[in-house]
C-alpha positions, -999 to +999 in steps of 0.1 A: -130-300+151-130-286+183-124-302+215-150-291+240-176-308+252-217-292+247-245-301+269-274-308+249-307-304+272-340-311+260-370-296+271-392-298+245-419-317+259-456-307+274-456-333+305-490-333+309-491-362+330-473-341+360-506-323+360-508-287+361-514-259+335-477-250+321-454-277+314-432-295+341-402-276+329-408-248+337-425-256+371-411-246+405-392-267+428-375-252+459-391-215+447-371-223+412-382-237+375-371-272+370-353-260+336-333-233+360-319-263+384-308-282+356-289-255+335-276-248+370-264-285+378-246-280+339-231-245+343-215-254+369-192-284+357-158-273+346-160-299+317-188-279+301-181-257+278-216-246+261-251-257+267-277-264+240-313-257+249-341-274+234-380-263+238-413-272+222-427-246+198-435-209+212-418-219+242-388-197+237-397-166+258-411-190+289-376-206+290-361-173+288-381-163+318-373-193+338-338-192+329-334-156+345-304-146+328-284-178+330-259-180+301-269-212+277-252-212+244-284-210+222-321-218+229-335-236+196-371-249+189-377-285+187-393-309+169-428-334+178-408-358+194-377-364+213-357-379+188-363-352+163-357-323+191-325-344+202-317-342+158-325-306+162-298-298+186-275-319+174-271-302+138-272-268+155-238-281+173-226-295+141-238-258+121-221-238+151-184-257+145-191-292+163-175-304+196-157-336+209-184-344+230-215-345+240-237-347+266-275-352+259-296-349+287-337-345+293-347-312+317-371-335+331-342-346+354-330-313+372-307-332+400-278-339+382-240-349+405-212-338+394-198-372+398-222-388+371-206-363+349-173-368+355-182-411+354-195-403+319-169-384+307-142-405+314-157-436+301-158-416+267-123-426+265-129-460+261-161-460+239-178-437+217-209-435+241-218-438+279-250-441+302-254-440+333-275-466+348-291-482+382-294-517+387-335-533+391-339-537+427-378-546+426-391-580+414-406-575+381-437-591+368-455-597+334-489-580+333-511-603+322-549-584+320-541-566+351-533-600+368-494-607+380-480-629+357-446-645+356-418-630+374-390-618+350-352-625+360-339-590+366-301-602+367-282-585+339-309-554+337-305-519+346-327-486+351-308-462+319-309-428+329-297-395+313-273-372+307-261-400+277-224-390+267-213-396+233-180-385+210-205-357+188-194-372+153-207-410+160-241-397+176-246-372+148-237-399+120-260-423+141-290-396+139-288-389+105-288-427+096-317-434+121-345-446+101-375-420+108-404-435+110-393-451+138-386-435+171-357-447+201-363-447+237-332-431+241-299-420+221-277-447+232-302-473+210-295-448+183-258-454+187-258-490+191-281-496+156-250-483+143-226-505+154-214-480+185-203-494+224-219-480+251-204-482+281-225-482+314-214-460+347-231-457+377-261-437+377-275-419+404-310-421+423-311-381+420-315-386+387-350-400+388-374-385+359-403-363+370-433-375+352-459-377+379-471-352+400-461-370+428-426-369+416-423-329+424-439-337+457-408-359+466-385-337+450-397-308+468-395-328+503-359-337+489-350-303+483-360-292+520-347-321+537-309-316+524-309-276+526-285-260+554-293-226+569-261-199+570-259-167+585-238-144+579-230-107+588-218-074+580-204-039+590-193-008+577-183+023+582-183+058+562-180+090+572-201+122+566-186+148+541-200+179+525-205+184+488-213+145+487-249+131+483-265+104+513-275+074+495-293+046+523-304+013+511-304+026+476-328+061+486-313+088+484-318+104+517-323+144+520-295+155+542-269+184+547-241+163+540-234+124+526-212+098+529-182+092+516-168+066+497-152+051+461-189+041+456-225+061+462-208+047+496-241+034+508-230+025+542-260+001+547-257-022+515-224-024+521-231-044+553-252-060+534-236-077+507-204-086+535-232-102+551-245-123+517-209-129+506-207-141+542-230-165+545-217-180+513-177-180+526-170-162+496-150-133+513-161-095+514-172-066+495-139-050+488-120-085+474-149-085+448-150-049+441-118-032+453-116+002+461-083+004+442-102-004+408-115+029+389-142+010+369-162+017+409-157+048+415-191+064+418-209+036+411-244+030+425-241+003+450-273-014+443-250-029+420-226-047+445-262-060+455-278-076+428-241-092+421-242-108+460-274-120+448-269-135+421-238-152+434-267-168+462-286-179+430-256-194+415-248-216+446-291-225+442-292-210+474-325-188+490-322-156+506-349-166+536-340-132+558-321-099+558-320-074+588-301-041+584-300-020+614-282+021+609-261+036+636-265+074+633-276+105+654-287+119+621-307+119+599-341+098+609-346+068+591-379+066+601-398+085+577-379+069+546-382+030+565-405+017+545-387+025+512-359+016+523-377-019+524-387-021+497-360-010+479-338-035+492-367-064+485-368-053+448-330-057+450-329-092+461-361-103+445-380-111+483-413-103+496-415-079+521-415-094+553-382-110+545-364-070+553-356-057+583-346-024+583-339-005+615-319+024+629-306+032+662-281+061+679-253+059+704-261+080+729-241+109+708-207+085+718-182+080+694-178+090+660-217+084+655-226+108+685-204+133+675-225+129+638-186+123+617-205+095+601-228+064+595-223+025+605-247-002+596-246-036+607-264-064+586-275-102+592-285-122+563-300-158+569-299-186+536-305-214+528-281-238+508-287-270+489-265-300+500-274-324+476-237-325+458 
């Protein structure tokens, strides 16, 4: 069987009682669909080797949509209830060569720490399943007809939370022997009506389910109150040649010659993209996409664009600003401004007011005067998540 580990994440359900008119899924938190943060939070631990995603009938193309892209190993249709989705998933593991492990988690908690993860995963070696878990802090009372009745002793209880890792065999064996007509809170029960350990690690209070609509209010206040602004910037340099065609922001400018470059050399998304890949700390444009490599020769640079991007999207981050401003004598950027805009907003994925795009001359100084080429200096402003 093989050894790597699948995450299993189910997102089956309607969660009506978040309120709303599409399910809590695939609503937005920090501008992104709950489903989306959580793949994220799994994609990007380097014990993961494939994830499993789980949705309620005719919710394939939604999840699609809200997943933008983001590589998940298959995206299978669930059943009426949890347990039967979780069953779902599990035998399209099994069908698909198995794993080692696995990691069964609910979307409905998008915040997940690396550390949990890696808690989980090592306990596996001890015990064929593990939980994480938080310990009561509240007093807890019986309800007796809306009336407090006795207090119960929370000593020895704990708060069970998911992702819930288990060796795949023993929670596959445990499903298939489940009787069904009844139904588990959760698959660690499954495992233990078989006879399996579970071992309990520290959970997390980032973990929290979002069932209310309250809950996205807190998250959302969560989101904004651990996010860090960086700025970054960018410059660049080409010159003019003949025979060569000017390509600004991604329009292609009318002009009597154009810049030169291994690219489209568009001058201004060059600065650009330094400026993204600076704001990340993730070096520059050429140690991504060196001028050495043929695979860029010619290549339209919107390209180098969309991969910055994504690379901001990777890190959960939101491009809040750009401002781009050209250094040229010639020609005027004025009359192709606005496109220039908006081309760089369809780029990115922003609204309008988020581009700057200006242009200014030198006073016919220096290389720019004297019209041997274009410069363009760039400022992007983000914002990052700190929450692991």
């Amino acid at each position: 069987m093989t050894e790597k580990t699948v995450a299993l994440l189910v997102a089956a359900g309607q969660g009506s009682r978040a309120g709303g008119d599409i399910p809590k899924q695939f609503r937005l938190i920090g501008g992104k669909p709950v489903l989306a943060h959580a793949v994220d939070a799994l994609a990007r631990h380097p014990a993961i080797d494939d994830i499993v995603l789980v949705v309620g009938a005719g919710q394939e193309s939604a999840a699609r949509e809200a997943l933008a892209g983001r590589p998940v190993a298959a995206i299978i249709q669930g059943a009426d209830s949890r347990r039967g989705s979780v069953r779902a998933g599990l035998e399209h593991i099994a069908s698909s060569g198995g794993a080692a492990h696995v990691l069964i988690h609910d979307a409905a908690r998008p915040f997940i720490p690396d550390a949990v993860i890696d808690r989980l995963l090592c306990a596996l070696a001890d015990a064929p399943g593990a939980i994480p878990a938080l310990p009561v802090a509240d007093t807890l009372v019986r309800n007796e007809n809306s009336l407090a009745g006795d207090v119960v002793d929370r000593d020895g209880l704990s708060r069970v939370q998911t992702p819930q890792a288990f060796h795949f065999d023993m929670i596959l064996s445990a499903h298939r022997a489940w009787d069904s007509a009844r139904e588990a809170t959760d698959d660690a029960q499954i495992l233990r009506h078989c006879g399996g350990d579970i071992i309990l690690v520290a959970g997390d209070e980032r973990l929290e389910k979002l069932t209310y609509a309250e809950d996205f209010l807190r998250a959302e206040a969560r989101l904004r109150a651990v996010r860090s602004t960086r700025t970054g910037m960018g410059y660049d340099v080409h010159r003019l040649a003949a025979n060569e065609e000017l390509w600004l922001c991604g329009i292609r400018v009318p002009h009597e010659r154009g810049l030169a470059g291994h690219s489209d050399a568009d001058v201004a998304i060059h600065a650009l993209v330094d400026a993204l890949l600076g704001a990340l700390a993730e070096g520059d444009i050429g140690s991504h996409f060196p001028p050495s490599d043929p695979q860029w020769r010619g290549v339209a640079s919107s390209r180098f664009l969309e991969y910055a991007a994504e690379r901001v999207a990777k890190r959960d981050g939101i491009i809040e600003h750009v401002d781009l401003t050209l250094i040229c004598e010639a020609p005027k950027i004025g009359p192709y401004r606005q496109a220039m805009r908006s081309r760089i907003a369809e780029i990115l994925g922003l609204s309008l007011d988020r581009v700057s795009v200006k242009a200014t001359t030198t006073e016919r100084l220096g290389f720019a005067g004297r019209r041997e080429g274009i410069a363009a200096q760039a400022v992007a402003t983000l914002s990052l998540p700190a929450l692991f």
